[in-house]
N, CA, C and O atoms as a GROMACS GRO file, in nm:
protein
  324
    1UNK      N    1  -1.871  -0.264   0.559
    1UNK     CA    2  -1.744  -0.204   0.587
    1UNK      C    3  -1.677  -0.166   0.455
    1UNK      O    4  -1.696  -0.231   0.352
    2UNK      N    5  -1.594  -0.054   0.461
    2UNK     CA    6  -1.543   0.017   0.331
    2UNK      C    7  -1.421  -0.080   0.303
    2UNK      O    8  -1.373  -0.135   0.402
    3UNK      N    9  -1.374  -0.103   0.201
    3UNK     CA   10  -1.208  -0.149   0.201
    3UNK      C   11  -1.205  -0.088  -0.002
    3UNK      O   12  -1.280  -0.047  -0.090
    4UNK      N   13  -1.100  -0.114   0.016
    4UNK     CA   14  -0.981  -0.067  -0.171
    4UNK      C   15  -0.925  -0.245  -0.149
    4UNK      O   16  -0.931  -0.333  -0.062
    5UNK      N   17  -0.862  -0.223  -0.308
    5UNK     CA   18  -0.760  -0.320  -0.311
    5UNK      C   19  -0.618  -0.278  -0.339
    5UNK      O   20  -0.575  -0.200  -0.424
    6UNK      N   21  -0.553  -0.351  -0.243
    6UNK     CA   22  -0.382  -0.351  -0.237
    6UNK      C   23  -0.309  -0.434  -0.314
    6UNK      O   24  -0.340  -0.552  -0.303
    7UNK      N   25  -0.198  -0.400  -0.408
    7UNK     CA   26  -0.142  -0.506  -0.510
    7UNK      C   27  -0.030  -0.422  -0.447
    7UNK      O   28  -0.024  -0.299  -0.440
    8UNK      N   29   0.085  -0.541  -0.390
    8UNK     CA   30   0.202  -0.529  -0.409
    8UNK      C   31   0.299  -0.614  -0.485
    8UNK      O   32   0.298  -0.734  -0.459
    9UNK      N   33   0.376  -0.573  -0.567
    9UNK     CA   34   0.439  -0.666  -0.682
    9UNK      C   35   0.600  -0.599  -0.686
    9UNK      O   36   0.626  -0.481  -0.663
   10UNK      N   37   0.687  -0.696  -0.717
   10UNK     CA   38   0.801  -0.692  -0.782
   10UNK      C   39   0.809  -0.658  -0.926
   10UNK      O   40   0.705  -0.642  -0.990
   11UNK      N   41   0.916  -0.645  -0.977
   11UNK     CA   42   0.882  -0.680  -1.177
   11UNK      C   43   0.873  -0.830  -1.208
   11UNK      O   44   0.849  -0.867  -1.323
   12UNK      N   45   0.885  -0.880  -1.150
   12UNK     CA   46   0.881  -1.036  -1.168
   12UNK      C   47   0.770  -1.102  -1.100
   12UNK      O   48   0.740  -1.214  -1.139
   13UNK      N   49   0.693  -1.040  -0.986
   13UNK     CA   50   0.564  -1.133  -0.922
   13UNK      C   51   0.531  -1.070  -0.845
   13UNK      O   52   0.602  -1.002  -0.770
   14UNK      N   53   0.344  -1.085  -0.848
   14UNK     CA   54   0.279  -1.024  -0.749
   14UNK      C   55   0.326  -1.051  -0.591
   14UNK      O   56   0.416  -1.135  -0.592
   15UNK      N   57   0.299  -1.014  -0.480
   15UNK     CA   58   0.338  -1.102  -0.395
   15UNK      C   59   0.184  -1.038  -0.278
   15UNK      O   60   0.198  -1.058  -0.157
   16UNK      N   61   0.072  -0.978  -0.320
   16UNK     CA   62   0.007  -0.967  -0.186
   16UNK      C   63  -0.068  -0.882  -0.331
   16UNK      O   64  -0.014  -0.798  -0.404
   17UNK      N   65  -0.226  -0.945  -0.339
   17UNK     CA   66  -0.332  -0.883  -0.405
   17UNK      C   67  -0.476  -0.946  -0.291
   17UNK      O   68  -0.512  -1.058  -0.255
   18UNK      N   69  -0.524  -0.810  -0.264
   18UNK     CA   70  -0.660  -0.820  -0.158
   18UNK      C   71  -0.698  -0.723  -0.172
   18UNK      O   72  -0.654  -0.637  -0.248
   19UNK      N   73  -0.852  -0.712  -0.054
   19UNK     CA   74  -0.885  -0.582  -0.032
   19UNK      C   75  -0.880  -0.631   0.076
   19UNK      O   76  -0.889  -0.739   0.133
   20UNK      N   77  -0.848  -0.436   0.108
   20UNK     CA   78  -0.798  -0.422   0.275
   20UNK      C   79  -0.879  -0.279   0.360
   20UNK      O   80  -0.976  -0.223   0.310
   21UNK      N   81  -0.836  -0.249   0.454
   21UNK     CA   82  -0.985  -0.156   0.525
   21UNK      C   83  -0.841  -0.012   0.570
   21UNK      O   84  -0.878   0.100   0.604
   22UNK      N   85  -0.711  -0.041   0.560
   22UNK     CA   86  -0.631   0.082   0.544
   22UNK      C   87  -0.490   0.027   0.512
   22UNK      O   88  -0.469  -0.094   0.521
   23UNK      N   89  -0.387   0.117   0.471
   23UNK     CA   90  -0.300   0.125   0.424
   23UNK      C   91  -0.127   0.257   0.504
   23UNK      O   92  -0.110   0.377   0.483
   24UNK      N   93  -0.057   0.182   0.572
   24UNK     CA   94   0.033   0.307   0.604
   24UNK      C   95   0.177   0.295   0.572
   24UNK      O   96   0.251   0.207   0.614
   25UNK      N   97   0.213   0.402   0.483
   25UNK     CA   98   0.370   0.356   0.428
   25UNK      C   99   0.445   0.480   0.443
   25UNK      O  100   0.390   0.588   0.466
   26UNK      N  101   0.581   0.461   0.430
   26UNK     CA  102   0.690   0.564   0.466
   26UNK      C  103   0.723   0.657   0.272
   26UNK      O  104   0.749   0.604   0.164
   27UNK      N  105   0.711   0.764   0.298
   27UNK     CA  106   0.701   0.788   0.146
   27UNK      C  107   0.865   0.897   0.170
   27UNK      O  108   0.888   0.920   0.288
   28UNK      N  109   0.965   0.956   0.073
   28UNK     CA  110   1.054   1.032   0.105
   28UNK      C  111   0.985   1.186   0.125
   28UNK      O  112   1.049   1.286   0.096
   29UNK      N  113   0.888   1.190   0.161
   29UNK     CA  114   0.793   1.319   0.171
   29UNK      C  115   0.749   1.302   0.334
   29UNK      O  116   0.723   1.400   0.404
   30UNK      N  117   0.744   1.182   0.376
   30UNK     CA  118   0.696   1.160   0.547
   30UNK      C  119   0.564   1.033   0.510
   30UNK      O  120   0.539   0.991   0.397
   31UNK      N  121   0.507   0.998   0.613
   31UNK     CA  122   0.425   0.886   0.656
   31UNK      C  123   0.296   0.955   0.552
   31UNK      O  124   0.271   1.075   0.540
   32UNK      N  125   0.231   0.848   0.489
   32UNK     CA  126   0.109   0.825   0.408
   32UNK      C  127   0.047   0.702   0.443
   32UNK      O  128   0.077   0.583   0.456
   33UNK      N  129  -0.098   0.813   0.458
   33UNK     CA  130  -0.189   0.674   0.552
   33UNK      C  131  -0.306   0.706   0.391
   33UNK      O  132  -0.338   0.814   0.340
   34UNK      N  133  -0.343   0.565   0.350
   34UNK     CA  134  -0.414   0.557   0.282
   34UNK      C  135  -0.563   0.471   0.330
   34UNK      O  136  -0.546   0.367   0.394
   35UNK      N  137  -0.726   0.520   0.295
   35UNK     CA  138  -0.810   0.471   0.343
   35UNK      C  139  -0.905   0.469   0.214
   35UNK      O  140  -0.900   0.542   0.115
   36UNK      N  141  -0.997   0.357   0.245
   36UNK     CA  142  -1.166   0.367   0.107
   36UNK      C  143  -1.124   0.517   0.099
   36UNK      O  144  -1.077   0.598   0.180
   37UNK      N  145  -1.177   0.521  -0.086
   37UNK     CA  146  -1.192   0.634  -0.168
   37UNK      C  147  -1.136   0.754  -0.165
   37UNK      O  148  -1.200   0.857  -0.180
   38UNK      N  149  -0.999   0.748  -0.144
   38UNK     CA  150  -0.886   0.801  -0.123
   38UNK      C  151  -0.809   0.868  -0.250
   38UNK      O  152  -0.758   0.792  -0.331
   39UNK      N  153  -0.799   1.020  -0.270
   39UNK     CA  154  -0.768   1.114  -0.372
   39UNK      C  155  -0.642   1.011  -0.423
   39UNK      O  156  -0.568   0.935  -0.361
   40UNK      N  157  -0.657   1.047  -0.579
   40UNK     CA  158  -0.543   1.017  -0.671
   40UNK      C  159  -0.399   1.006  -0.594
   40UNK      O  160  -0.376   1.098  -0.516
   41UNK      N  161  -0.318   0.922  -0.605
   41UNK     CA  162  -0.174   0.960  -0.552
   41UNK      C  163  -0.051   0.926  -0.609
   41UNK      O  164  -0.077   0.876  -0.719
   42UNK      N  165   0.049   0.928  -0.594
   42UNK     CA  166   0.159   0.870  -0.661
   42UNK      C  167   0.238   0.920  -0.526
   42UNK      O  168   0.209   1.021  -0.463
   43UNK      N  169   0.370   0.806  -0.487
   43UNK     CA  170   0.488   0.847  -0.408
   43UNK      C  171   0.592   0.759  -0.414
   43UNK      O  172   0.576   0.637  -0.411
   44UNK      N  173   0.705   0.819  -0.422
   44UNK     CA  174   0.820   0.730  -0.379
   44UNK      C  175   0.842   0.696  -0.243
   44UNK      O  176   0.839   0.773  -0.147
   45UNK      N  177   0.866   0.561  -0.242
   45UNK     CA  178   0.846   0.488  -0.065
   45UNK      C  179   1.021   0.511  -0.026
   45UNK      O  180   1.123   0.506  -0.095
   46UNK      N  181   0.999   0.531   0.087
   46UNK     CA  182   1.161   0.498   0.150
   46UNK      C  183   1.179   0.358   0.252
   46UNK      O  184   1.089   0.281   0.287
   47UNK      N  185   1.301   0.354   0.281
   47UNK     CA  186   1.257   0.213   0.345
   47UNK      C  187   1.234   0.226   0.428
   47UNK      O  188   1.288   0.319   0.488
   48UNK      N  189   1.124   0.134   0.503
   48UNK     CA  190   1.050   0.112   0.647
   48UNK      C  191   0.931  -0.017   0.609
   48UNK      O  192   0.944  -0.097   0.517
   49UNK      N  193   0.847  -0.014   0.680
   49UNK     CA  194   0.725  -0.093   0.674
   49UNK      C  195   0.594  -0.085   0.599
   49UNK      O  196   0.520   0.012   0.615
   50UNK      N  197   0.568  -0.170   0.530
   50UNK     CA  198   0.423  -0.150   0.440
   50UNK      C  199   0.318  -0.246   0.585
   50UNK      O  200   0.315  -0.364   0.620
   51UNK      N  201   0.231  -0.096   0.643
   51UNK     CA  202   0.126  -0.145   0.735
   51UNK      C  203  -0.003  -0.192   0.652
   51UNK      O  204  -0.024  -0.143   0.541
   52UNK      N  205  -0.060  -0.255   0.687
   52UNK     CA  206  -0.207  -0.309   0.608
   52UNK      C  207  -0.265  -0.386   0.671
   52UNK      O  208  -0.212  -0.496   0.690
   53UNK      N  209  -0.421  -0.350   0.738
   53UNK     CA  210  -0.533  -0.404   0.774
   53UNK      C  211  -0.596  -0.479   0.695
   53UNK      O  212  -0.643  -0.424   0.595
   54UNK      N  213  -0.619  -0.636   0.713
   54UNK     CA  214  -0.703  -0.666   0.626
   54UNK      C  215  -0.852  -0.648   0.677
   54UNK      O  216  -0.886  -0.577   0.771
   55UNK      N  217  -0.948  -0.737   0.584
   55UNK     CA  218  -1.097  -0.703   0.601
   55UNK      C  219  -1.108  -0.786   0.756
   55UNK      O  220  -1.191  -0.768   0.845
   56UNK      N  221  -1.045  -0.839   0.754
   56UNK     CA  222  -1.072  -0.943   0.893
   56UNK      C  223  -1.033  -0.841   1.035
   56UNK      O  224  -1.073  -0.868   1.148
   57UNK      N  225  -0.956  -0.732   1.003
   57UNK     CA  226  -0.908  -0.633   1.110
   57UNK      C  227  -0.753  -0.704   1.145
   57UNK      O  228  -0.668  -0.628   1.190
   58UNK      N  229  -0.723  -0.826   1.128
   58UNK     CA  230  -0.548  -0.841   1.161
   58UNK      C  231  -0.457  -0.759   1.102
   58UNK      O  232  -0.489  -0.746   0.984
   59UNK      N  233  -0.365  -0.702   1.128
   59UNK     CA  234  -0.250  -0.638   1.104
   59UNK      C  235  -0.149  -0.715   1.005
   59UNK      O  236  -0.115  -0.834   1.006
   60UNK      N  237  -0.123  -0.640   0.943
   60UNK     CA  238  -0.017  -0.698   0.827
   60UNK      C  239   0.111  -0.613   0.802
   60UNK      O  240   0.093  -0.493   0.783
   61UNK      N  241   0.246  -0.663   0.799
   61UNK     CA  242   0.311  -0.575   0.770
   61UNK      C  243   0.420  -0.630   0.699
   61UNK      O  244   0.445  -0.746   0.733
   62UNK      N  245   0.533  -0.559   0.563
   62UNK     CA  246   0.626  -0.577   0.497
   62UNK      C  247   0.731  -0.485   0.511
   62UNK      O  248   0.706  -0.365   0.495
   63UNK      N  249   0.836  -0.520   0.536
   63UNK     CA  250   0.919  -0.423   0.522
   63UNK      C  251   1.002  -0.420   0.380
   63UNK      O  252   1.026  -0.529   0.328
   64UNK      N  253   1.039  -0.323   0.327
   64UNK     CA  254   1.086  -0.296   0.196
   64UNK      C  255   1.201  -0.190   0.234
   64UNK      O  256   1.226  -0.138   0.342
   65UNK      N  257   1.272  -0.171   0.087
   65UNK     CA  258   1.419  -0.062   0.099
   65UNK      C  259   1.345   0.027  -0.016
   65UNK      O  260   1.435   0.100  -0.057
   66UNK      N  261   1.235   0.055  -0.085
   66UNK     CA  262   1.206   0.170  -0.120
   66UNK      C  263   1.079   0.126  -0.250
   66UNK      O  264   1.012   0.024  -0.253
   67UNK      N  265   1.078   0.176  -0.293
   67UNK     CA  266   0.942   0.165  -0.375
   67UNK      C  267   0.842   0.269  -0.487
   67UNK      O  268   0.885   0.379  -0.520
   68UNK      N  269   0.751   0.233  -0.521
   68UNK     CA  270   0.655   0.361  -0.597
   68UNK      C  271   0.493   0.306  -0.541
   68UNK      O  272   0.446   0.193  -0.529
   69UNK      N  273   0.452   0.408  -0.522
   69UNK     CA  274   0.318   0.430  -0.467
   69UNK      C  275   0.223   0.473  -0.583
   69UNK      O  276   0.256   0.576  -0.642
   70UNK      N  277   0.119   0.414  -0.621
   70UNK     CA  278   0.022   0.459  -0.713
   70UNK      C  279  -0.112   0.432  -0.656
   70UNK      O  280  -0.155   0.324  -0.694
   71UNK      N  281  -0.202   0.506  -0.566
   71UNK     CA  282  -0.326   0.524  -0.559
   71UNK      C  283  -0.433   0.545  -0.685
   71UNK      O  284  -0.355   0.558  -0.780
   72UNK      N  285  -0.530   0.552  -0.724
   72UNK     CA  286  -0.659   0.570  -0.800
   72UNK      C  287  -0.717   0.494  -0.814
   72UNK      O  288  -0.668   0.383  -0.794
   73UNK      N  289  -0.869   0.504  -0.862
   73UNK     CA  290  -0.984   0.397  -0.846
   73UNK      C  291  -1.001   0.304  -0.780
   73UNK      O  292  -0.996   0.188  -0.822
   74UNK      N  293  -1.042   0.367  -0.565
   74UNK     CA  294  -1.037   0.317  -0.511
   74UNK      C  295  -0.935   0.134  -0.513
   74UNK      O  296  -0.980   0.020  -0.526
   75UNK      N  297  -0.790   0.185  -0.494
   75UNK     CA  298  -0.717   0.110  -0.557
   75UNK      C  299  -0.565   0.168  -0.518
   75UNK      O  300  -0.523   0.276  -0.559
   76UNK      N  301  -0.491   0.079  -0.431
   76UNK     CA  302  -0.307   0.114  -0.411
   76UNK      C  303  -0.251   0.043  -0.472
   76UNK      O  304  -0.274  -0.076  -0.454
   77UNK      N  305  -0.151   0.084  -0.572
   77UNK     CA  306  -0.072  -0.051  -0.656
   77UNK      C  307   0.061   0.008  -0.577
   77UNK      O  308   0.062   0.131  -0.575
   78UNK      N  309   0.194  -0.068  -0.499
   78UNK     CA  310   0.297  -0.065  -0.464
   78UNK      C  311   0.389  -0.196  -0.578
   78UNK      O  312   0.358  -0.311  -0.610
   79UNK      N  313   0.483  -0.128  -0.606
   79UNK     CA  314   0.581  -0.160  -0.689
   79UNK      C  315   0.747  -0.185  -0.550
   79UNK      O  316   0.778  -0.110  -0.458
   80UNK      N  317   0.807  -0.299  -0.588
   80UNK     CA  318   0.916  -0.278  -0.475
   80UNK      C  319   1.012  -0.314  -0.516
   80UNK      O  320   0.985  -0.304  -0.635
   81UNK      N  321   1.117  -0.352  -0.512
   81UNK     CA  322   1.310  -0.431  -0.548
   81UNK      C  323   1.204  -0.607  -0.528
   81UNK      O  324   1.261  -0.716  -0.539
   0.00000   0.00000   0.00000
């Protein structure tokens, strides 16, 4: 099965480093679904829910008030408040 790894962090602490099998967040551009080997990206998040599948298939979700999105090398880094 395909999966990336997800790092979501504060400036002060990681709070969720894995690999996961997809990725769906609210960007101020509209909904971004991220999957394995997924083009370069960058976005500003708005607030709503950080969705995430882990490898196990359970559902995961965070809600946040806004954020930065950085995709590359099979790889999502989310930055949040």
């Amino acid at each position: 099965m395909k999966e990336f790894t997800l790092e979501i962090r504060t400036p002060e602490k990681s709070l969720f480093f894995d690999r996961i099998l997809s990725l769906k967040v609210n960007s101020l551009d509209g909904k971004i679904g991220v999957l394995p080997q997924h083009a370069p990206l960058s976005a500003v998040l708005s607030a709503g829910d950080i969705v995430y599948r882990l490898e196990s298939g359970e559902e995961k979700r965070n809600n946040i008030k806004g954020g930065f999105l950085i995709v590359k090398n099979n790889a999502a880094y989310i930055l949040v408040d």
